[in-house]
KEFI-858481 format. One record per residue: x, y, z of N, C-alpha, C, O, CB in turn. Coordinates in steps of 0.1 Angstrom, whole numbers, plus 5000, padded with zeros to 4 digits. Glycine has a CB too. Example, Ala and Ser with C-alpha at 12.3 -4.5 7.8 and 13.67 -1.06 7.14 Angstrom:
% residues 2
513249435078512349555078513249675078514249675085511349555090 512849785071513749895071512950005079513450115080514149945057 
This chain:
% residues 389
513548914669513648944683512548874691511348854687513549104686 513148834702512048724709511048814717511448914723512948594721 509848784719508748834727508848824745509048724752507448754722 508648924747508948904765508348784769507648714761508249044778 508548754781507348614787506348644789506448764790507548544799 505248624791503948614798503548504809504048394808502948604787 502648544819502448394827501248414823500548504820502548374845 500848224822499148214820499148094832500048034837498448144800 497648074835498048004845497647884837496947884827497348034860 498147784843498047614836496847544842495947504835499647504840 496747544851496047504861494847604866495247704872496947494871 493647584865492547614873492547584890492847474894491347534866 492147684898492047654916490947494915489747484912490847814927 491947394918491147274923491147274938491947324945491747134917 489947204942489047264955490047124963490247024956486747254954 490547124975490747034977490647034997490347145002492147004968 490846915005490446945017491347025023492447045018490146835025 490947105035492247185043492947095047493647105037492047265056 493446975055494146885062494946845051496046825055493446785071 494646815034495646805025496146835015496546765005495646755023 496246975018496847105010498447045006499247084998496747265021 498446975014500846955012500446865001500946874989502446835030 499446755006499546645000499246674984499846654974498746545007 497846734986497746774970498646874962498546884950496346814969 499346934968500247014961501546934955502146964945500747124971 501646844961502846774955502046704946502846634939503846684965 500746684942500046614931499846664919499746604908498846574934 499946814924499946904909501046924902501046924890499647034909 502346944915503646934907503746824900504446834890504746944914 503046694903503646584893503346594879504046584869503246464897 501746604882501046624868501746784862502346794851499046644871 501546864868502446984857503846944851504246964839502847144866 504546894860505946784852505546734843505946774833506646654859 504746624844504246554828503546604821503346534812503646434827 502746744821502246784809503046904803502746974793500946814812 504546904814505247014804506546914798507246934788506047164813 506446814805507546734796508946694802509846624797507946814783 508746784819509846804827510746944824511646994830510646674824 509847014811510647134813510447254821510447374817510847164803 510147224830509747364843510747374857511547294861507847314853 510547474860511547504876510447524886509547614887512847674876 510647444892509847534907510347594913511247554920509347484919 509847734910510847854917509847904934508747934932510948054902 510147894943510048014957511048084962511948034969509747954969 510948214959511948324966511248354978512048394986512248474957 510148354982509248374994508248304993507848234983508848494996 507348345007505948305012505148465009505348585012505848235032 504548415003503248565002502048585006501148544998502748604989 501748615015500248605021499748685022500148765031499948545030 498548705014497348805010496148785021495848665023496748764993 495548875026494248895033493448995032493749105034494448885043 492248955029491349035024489848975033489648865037491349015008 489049095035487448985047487049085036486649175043486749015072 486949125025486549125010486049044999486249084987487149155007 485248895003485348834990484848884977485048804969484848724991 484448964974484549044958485949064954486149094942483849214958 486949064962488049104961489048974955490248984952488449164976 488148854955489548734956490348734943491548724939488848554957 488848744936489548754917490548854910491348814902488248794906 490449014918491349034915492449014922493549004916491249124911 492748984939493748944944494248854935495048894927493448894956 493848714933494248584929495348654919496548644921492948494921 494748734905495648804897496548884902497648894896495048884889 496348944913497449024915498648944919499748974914497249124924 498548834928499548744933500248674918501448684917498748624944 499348594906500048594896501048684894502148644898499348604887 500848804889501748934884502648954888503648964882501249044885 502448954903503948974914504748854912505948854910503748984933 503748714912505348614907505848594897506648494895505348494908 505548684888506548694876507848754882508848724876505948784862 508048844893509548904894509848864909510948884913509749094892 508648804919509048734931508048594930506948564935508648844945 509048544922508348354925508148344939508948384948509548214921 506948264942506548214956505648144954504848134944506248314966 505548074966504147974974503148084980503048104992504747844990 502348174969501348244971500148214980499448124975501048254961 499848244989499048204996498048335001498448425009499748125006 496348334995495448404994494148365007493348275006495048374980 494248445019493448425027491948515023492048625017494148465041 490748465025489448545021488648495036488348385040488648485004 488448615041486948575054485848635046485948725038486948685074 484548555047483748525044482848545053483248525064483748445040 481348585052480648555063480048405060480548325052479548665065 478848385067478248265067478748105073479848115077477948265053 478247995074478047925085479247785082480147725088476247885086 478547785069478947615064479147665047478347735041477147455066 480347625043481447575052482147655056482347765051482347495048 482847585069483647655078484847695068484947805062484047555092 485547595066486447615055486847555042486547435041487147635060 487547595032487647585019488747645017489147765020486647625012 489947485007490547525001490747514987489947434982491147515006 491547574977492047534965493347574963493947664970491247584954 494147484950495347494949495547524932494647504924495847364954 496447564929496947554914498247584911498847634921496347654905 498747564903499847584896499947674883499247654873500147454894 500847794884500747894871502147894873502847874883499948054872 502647944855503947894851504148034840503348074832503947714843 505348084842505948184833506448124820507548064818506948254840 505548164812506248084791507448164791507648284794505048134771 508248074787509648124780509448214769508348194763510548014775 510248304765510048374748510148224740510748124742511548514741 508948274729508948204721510348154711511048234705507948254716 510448034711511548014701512447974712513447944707512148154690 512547954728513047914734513347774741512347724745512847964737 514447694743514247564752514247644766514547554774515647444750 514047734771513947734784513147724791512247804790514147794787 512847584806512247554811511047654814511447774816512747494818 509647634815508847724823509247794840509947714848507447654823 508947874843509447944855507947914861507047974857510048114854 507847784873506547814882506147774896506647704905505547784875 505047824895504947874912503447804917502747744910504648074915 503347814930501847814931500847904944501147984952501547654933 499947844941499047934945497947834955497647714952498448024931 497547904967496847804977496147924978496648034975497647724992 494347914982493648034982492247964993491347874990493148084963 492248005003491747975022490348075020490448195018493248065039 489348015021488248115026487548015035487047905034487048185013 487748115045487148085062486348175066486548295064488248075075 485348115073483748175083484648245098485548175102482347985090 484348345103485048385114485248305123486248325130484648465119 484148195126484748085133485547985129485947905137483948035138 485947965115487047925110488648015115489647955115486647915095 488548085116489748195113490948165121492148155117489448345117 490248125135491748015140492447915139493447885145491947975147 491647865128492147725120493047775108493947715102490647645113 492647885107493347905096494847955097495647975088492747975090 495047995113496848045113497847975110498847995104497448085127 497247805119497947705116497847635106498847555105497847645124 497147635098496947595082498047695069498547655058495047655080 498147805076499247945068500447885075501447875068498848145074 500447855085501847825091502547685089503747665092501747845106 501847595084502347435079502047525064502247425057501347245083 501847595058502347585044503247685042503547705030501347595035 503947745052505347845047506247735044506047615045506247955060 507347815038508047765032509547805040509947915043507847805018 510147685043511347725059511847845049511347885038512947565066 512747865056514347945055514148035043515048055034515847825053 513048075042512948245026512048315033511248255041512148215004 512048455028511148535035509348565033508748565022511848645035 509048585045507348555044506848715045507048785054506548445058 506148725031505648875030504048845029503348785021506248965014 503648915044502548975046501649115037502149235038502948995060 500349085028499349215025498249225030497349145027498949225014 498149295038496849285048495949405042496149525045497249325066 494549345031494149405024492849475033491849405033494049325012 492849605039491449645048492049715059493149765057490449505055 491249735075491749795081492649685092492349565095490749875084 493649745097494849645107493349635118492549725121496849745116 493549505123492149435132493249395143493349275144490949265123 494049455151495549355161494749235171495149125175496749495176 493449285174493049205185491349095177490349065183492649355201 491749065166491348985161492148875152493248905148490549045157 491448745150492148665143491848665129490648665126492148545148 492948675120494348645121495148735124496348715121494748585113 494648835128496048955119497048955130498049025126495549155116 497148885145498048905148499048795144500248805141497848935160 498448695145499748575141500048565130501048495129499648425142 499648635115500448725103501648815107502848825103499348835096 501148865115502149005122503748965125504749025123501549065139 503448825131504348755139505048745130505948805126504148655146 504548635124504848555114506048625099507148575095503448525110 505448745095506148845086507548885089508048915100505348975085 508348885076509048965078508849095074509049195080509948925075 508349085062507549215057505849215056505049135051508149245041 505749345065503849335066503449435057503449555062503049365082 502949425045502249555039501149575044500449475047502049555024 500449715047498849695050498949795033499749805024497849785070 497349885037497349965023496350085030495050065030496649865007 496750165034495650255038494350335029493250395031496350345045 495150285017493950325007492150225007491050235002494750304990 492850145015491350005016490550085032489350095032492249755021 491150135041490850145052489350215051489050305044491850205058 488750155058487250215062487150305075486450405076486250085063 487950255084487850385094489750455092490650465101487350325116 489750465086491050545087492050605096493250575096490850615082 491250715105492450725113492650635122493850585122492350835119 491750585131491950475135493050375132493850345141491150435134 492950335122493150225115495350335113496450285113491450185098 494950445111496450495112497350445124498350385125496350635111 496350525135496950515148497250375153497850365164495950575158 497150265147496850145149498350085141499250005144495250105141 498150165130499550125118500250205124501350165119499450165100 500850325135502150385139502250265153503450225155502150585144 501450205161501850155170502450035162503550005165500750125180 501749965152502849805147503749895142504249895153502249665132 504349955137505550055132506450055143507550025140505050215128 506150085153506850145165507349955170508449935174505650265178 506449865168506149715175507149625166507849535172504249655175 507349635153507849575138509349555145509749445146507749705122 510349705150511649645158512549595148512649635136511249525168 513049535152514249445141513749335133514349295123515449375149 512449275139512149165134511249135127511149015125512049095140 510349225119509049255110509049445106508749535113507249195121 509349435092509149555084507849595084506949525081509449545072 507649715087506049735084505849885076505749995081505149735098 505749845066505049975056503449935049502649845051506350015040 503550045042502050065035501950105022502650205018501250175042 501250035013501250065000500950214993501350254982500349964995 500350255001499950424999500850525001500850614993498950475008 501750505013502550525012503950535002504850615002502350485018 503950444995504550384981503850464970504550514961504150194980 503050484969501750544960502850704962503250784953499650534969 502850704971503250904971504550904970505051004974502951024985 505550784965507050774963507250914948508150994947507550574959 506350894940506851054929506351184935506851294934506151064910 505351164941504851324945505951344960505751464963502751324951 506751294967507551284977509051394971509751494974507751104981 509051294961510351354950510151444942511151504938510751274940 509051464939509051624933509551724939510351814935507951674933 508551704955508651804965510151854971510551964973507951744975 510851684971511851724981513551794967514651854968512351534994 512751744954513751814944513551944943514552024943513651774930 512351974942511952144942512752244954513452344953509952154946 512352144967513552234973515252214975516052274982513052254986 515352114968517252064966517752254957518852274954517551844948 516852334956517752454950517952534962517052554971516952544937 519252584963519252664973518452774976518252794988520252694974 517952854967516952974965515852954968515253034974516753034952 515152794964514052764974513852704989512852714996513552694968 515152634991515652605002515652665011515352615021516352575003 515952805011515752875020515252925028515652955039515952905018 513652955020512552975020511852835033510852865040512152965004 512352755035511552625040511452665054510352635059512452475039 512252745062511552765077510952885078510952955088512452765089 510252925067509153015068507952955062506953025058509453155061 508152825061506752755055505852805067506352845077506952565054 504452795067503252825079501952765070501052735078502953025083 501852735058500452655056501252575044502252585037498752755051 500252485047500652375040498552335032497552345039501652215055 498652295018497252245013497652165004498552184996496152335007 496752035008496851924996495551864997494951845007498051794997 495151844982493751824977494151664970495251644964493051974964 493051564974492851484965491951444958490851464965493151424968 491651374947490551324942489451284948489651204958490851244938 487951314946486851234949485751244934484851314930486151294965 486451124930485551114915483951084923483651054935486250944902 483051104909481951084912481650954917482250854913481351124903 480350954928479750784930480650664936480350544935479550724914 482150734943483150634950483550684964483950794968484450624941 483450594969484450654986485050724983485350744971485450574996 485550804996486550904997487150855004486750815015486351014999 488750864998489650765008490650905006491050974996490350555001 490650915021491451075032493050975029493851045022490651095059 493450865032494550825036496050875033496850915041494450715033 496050885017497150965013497651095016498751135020497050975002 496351155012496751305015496851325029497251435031495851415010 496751245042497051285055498251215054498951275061496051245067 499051105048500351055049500851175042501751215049500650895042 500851255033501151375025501151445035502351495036500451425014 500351475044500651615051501451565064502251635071499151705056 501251455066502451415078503951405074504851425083502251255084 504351375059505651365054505751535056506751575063505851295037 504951615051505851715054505951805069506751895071505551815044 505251785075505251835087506751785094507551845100503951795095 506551645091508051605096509251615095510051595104508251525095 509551655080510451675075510651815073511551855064510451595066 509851925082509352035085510352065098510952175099507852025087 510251965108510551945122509452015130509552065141511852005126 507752005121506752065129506551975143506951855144505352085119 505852035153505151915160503651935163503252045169505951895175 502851855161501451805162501051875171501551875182501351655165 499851975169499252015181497851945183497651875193499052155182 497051965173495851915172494751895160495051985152495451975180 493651825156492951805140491451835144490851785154493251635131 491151885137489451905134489251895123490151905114488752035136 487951865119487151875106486751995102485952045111486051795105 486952055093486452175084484852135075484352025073487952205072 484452265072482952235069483052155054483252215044481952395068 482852045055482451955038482851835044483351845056483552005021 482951695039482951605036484751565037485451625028482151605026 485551445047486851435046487651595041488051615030487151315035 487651685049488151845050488551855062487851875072487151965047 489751845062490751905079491551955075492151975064491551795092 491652005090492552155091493552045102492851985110491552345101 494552025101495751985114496652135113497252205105497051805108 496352135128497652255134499052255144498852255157496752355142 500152255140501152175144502152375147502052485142501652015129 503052315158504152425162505152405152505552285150504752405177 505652505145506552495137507552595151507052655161506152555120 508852595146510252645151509752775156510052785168511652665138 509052885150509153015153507553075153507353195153510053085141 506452975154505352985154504252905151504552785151505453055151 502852915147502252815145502052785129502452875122501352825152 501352675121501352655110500252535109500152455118502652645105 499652545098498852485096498652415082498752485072498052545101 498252245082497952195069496152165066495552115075498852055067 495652195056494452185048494152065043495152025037494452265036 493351965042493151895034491851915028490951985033493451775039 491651845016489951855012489951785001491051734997489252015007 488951764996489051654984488451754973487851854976488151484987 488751694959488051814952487751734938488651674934489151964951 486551734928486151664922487051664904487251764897484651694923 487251534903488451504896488051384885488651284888489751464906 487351364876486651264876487951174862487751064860484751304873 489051254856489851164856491151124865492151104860490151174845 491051114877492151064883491250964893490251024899493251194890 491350844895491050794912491150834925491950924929491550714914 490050754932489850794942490950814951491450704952489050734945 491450874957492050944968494050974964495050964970491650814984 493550994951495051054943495651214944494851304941494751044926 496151224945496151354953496251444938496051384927497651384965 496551584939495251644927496751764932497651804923492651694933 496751784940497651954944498451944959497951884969496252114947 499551994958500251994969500752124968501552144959501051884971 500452244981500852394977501452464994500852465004499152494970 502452504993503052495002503752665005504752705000504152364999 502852755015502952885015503652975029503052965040501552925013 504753055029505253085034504853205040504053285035506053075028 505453225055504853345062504453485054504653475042505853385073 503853615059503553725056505053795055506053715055502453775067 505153895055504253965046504453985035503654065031503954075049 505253945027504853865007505153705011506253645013506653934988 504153665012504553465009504553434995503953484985503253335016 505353354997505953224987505153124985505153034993507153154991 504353124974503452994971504252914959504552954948501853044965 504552774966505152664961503952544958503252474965506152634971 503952564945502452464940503052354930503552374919500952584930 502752234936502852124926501152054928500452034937504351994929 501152034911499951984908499651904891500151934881499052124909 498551794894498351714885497151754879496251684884498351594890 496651854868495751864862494851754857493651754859496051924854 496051614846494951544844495651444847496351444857494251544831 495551334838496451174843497451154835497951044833495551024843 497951274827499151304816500151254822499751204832499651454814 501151234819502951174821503551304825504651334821503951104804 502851404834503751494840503151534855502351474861503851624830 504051654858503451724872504051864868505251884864504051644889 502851984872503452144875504152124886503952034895502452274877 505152214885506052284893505752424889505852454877507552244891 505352534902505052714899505452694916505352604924502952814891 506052884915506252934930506453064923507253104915507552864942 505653094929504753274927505453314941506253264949502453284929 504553454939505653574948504453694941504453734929508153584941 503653744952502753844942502053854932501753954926503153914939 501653734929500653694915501653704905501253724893499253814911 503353694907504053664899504753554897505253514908504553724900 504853484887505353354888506953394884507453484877504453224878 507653274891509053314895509953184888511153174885509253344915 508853074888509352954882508352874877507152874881509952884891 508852804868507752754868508252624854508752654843506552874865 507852464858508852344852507952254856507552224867510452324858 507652184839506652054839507251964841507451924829505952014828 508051854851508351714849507651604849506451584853509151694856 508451514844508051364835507751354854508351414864509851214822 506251214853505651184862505751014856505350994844504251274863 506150934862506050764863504850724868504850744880507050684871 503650654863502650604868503250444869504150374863501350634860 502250414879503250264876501750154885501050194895505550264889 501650074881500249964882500649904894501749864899499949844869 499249884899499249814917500249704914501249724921497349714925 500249614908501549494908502749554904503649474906501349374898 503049624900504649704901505149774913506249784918504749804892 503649844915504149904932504549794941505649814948502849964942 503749664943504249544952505149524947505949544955503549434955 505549484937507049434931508449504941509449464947507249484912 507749644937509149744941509249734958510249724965508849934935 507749744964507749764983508349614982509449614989505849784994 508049504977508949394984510249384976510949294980508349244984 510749444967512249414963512749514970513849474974512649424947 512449644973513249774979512849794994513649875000512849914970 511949745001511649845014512649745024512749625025509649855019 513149845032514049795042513749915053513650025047515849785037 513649915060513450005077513650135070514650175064514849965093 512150235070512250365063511950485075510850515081510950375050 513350535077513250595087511750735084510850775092514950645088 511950775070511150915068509150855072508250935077511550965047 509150735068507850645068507750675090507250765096508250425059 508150625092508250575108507850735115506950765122510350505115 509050835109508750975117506951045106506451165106510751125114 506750975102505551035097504551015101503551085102505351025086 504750885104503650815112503650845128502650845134503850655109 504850865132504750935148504451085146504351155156506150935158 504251145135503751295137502251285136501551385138504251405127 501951155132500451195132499551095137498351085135499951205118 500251025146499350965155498551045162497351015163499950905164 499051115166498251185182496751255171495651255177499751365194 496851315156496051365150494951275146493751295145496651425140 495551185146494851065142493651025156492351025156496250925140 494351015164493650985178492751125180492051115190494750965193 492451245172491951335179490751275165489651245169492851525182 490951255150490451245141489451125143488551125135491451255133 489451015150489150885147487450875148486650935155490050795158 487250805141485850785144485050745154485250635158485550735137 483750845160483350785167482750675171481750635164483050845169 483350595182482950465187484150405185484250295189481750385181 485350455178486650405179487750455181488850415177486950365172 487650535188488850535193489550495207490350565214488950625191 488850355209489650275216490350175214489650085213489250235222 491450145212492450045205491749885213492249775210494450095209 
C-alpha cells in the first residue's frame, strides 16, 4: 500500500528585488522543470494572502501556507510589517511541490510562495506589489493575522481586494475593539467579500454540542426559561489571556436565544464580565471568566453551563476536563443529575481549520447575528483610548 504524499519544499526563499518578483518567478518555474524532469503541475486554485505586523510570526506562517496548499494549491503570498528604516522593502520567492506516493509516475503537485516584509513607510508600496501578483479569474483569500487596522495600510485594499477575508480574533490585542471593528466589515463584506473569523471556526464542535443537546424535545423546552448563561476559558500559566472565544460563545447564544444586548462590565479578576441582555419574559445574564487549565491553551473554552429560571432551575453543563477526544454532557435538576453523555470531540490543527473556513465558508447567517448582538457590548467593553473607530 502506497504512503500518502507529503510536501517538502524544493526550493529555499531566494531574496530577489520587489519590481521583479513576475520576472523571477517564471525563473524558478524553469529551473524546478529541469530539476524534476518536467514531471510537475503548476497548480493555483487561488491567491492567498497572509498578514501579520508580527515578524516572529513569519516561520510559522510560511509553514502554515505550505500545509494549506496541499488541499488549496495557490500563489501564496506572505505579507510581514516590520519596524525599522532600511530596507524599506524585501522580497523572496520559492517553489514547494507535493511528492507523489512513492512507487508513483505522478507528476509533483506545485505551488509557490512570494513572502513581502515592509517598513510602515513601505506599506503602500506594497498593495500594488500584492495586486500585480494576483492571479486573474480564481479566488483571492485574505488572513489578516492581529487586530483589523481599516484606516491603516494595507488592510483596507486587502479588504477590497478579497473574496474571502479571514481575520482570527484569537491574535487580537485589544479585542473588543478590534470586535466592534469585525461586525462593521461583516455588515460592509455585502455580496462581494465574505468575512469570517478563525475563532469563530474554533467553536464549530462546542456550537454542536450545544445546539444537539437541545435537538431533544425534553430539553428544548426548557430554552425560554434560560436566564444565566457561564462560560469559562483557559488561562494557562505565563500566557495572554485571549477573552475572544468565549465572548463569540456568549454572543452565539444570546442570539440564538433571541436575547437583546443591554449592557457589559467587568467583574472583579482579570478578563471576567458579566453581559446583561433582555430575554422574551425578563432579564438574563452571561458570565465569563477565565480559569487555570494548564493542559488546554490559551483562550479554549473549559465550560459552557446554561441555567434556567427559579424556582428549581435546570443546569445544562457541557465541559472539557482535559484535552481527551471527548466533551461532558450533565443537566441536573436539584443536585440531581437527570442526564448525563460523554461524546467523541474532533480536535483538528490550525491548517485544517483554514483548509475547512476556505473550502466551506459561504455567507453565515448564525456568525453575522452574533456579531450584531455584541457589538454594542463590545463598544461598552473596549479599551480605554479606543473606542473610537
Amino acid at each position: 500500500m502506497s504512503q500518502p504524499s507529503s510536501p517538502f519544499l524544493v526550493q529555499e526563499p531566494r531574496p530577489i528585488p520587489p519590481d521583479e518578483v513576475a520576472t523571477e518567478l517564471a525563473h524558478l518555474w524553469q529551473e524546478m522543470t529541469a530539476s524534476l524532469g518536467g514531471l510537475m503541475l503548476r497548480a493555483r486554485a487561488l491567491t492567498f494572502v497572509a498578514f501579520t505586523a508580527d515578524p516572529d510570526r513569519r516561520g510559522e506562517l510560511q509553514e502554515m501556507l505550505v500545509a494549506v496548499s496541499q488541499d488549496h494549491p495557490s500563489r501564496a503570498i506572505l505579507l510581514v510589517a516590520r519596524e525599522g528604516e532600511e530596507p524599506e522593502l524585501e522580497t523572496w520567492a520559492s517553489i514547494q511541490c507535493l511528492r507523489p506516493p512513492d512507487g508513483e509516475e505522478n507528476p509533483a503537485i506545485c505551488t509557490e510562495q512570494v513572502i513581502i516584509e515592509a517598513t510602515p513607510s513601505a506599506l503602500d508600496r506594497v498593495t500594488s506589489l500584492v495586486l500585480a501578483l494576483t492571479v486573474p479569474d480564481i479566488p483571492v483569500v485574505v488572513w489578516w493575522v492581529g487586530d483589523p487596522t481599516p484606516r491603516q495600510s494595507p488592510f483596507e485594499a486587502l479588504f477590497q481586494l478579497a473574496d474571502l477575508f479571514i481575520l482570527d480574533a484569537t491574535s487580537f490585542r485589544a479585542p473588543f475593539r478590534s470586535i466592534r471593528h469585525e461586525a462593521r466589515l461583516k455588515a460592509r463584506g455585502g455580496r462581494r467579500t465574505v468575512v469570517t473569523d478563525l475563532a469563530w471556526h474554533f467553536l464549530a464542535e462546542w456550537r454542536e454540542h450545544v445546539a444537539q443537546l437541545f435537538d431533544a424535545p425534553e430539553w428544548a423546552a426548557h430554552l425560554p426559561d434560560v436566564r444565566r448563561v457561564r462560560v469559562e476559558f483557559s488561562s494557562p500559566p505565563n500566557t495572554n489571556l485571549i477573552v475572544a472565544p468565549a465572548f463569540f460563545m456568549a454572543g452565539w447564544i444570546a442570539s440564538r436565544l433571541k436575547w437583546q444586548p443591554v449592557s457589559a462590565h467587568p467583574l472583579r479578576g482579570q478578563a471576567t464580565y458579566e453581559l446583561s441582555f433582555e430575554a422574551m419574559s425578563g432579564p438574563a445574564t452571561v458570565n465569563i471568566r477565565p480559569v487555570k487549565a494548564a493542559t488546554h491553551g490559551p483562550g479554549e473554552l473549559i465550560t459552557v453551563e446554561l441555567e434556567t429560571r427559579d424556582p428549581v432551575p435546570l443546569h445544562f453543563r457541557l465541559s472539557r476536563v482535559d484535552r481527551t477526544q471527548c466533551i461532558d454532557v450533565i443537566v441536573e435538576q436539584d443536585m440531581t443529575t437527570l442526564f448525563h453523555h460523554v461524546a467523541a470531540w474532533q480536535s483538528l490543527t490550525l491548517p485544517e481549520h483554514l483548509t475547512r473556513v476556505i473550502l466551506y465558508t459561504r455567507r453565515d447567517r448564525a456568525f453575522a447575528e452574533t456579531l450584531r448582538t455584541l457589538a454594542p457590548l463590545a463598544e461598552e467593553l473596549a479599551e480605554p483610548g479606543e473606542s473610537s473607530s
